[in-house]
N, C-alpha and C positions, 0 to 999 in steps of 0.2 A: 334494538340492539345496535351497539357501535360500530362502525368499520373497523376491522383488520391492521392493526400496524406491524407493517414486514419489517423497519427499523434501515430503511436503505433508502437514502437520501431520494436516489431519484426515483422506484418506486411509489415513494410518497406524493412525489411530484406530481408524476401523472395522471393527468384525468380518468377520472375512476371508471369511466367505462374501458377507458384500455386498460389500465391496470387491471380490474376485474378476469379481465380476458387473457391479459399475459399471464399473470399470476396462478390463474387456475392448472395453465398446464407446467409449471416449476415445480421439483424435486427438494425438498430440505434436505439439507446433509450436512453430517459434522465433518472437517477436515482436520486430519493432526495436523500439526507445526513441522513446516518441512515436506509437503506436498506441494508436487511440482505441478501447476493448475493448466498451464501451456510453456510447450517449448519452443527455441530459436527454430526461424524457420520453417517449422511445421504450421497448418492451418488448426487454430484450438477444435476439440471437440466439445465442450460446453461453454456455456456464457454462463457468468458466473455475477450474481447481487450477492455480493456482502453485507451479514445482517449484522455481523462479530466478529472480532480480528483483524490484521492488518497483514496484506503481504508485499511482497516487494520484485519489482522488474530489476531483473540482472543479466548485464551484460556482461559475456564473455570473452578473454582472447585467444586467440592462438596455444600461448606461452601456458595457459589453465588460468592465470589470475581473470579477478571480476570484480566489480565495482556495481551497487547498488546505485540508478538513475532516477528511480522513480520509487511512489509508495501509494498502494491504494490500501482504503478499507470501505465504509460505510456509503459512502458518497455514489456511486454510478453501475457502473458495469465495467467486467474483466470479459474478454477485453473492448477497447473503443477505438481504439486506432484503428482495428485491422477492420471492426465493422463501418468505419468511416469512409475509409481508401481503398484504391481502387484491388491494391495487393492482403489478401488472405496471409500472408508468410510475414512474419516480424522478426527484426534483431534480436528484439529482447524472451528469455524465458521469466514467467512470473511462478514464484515459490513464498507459500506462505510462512511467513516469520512466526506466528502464534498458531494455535488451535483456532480454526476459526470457524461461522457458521456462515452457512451462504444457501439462496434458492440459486437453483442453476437448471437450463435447458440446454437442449442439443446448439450448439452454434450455429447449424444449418437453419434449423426451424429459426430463430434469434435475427438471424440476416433477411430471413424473407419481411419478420414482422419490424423492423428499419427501416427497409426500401415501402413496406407497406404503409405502415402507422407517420404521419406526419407530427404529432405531437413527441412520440417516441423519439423520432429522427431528430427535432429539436433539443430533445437533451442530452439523447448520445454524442451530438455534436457540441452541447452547451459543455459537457464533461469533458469530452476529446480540446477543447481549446481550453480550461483550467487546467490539464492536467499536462498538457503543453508547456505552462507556464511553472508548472513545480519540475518537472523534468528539465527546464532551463535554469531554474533555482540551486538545483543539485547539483547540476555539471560544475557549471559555476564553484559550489561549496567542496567540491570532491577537488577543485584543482587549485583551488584557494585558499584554503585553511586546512591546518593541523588535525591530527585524529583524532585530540581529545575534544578539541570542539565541536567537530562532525559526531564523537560518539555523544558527546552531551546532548545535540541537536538530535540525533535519532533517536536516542531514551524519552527527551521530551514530546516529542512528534510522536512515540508508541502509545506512549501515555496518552497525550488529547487523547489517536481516536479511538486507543482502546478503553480507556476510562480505568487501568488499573495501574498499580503502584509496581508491578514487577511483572518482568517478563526471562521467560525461560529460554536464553543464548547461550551455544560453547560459544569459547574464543574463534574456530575455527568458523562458525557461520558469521561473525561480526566482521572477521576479517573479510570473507567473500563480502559482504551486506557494505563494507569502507571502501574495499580496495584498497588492504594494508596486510603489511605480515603479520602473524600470529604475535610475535614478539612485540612487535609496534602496538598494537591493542591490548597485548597484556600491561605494555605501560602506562599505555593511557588507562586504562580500568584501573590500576594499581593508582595512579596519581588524582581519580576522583574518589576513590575510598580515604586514600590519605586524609584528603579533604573532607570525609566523612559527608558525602555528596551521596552516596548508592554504601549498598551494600552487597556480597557477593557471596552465594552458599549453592556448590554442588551445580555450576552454567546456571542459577539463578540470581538473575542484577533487581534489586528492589532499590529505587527513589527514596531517599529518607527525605530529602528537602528539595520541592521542585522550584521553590525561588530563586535559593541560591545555586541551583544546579544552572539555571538560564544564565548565571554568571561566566559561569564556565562554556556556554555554548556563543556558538558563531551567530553572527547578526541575521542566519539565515533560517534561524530558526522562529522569528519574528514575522519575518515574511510568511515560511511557507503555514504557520498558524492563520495569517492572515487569508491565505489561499484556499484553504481549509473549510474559513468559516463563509457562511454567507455562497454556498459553492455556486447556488445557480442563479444568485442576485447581479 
């Protein structure tokens, strides 16, 4: 009989007697879209492998606006920074953007078997330093380019890692997910339809044409594919 495929990059990774062993004590669970997985501040109460779906670290300010810095899905574990460092508490809250699937354990039990397992530790930190580098990819895009680049680069970037042609967003989470006004994003959506780029029925954006959509996306959407693939080579 075949091994098991949990569909999560690192997971996969690890030597199967740890995995064996991590694995057996994780929960499957279905998450809807818009499930807050941890919040600013607080120490998570689960660790979370995404098998399906994509969600997103969002920082917040003062004034209420927020800006999307990061994006995980398949690749690791939620979260990695904070099982990295020496501080439990983080800036950012993570909220999934789709319906998503995930095994998940208590975060406590998660930190003992990090400080335990050495091969484990190897790629929580091999993920913690990629994912370093899309979180510097972002910032960068969020304060350098326009919205409708950044939104063509997010539609495309949902796509890889969710492998589907449409995803279900109001305006009003695109806006938090940009760090734009509602009005700003209704433009940009409205000027990639024009284009007959996406299409839009009821908060649902479907990709009619993802070549020429890359036309309309910022050159960081290149990169962070590149970041993407190959995650722990």
């Amino acid at each position: 009989m075949g091994q098991k495929r949990f569909e999560n990059l690192l997971l996969e990774t690890l030597p199967q007697p740890e995995r064996n062993d991590l694995t057996s004590r994780m929960e499957e669970v279905v998450i809807p879209a818009g499930t807050v997985l941890y919040e600013a501040e607080q120490i998570p109460r689960h660790a979370w492998f995404i098998t399906a779906g994509v969600a997103s670290k969002i920082i917040s300010m003062s004034d209420g606006r927020s800006a999307e810095v990061a994006v995980s899905s398949r690749e690791g574990v939620i979260p990695s920074f904070q099982l990295a460092g020496g501080s439990q508490h983080g800036l950012l809250r993570c909220v999934t953007q789709t319906e998503t699937r995930a095994l998940r354990m208590p975060y406590a039990e998660m930190l003992k078997e990090f400080r335990r397992s050495e091969p484990l530790r190897q790629l929580v930190l091999r993920c913690v330093q990629r994912r370093s580098m899309i979180l510097a990819q972002m910032g960068a895009c969020n304060r350098l380019h326009n919205t409708e680049e950044r939104l063509a680069r997010w539609l495309l970037t949902a796509h890889d890692l969710t492998g589907a042609a449409s995803v279900g967003l109001s305006h009003g989470f695109l806006a938090d997910i940009l760090g734009a006004r509602r009005t700003t994003v209704t433009l940009a959506v409205g000027a990639l339809r024009r284009r007959r780029l996406i299409s839009c029925r009821r908060s649902q954006i479907q990709i009619l044409d993802p070549e020429k959509l890359q036309g309309a996306a910022c050159e960081c959407y290149g990169t962070l594919r590149g970041l993407f693939q190959n995650f722990y080579g």
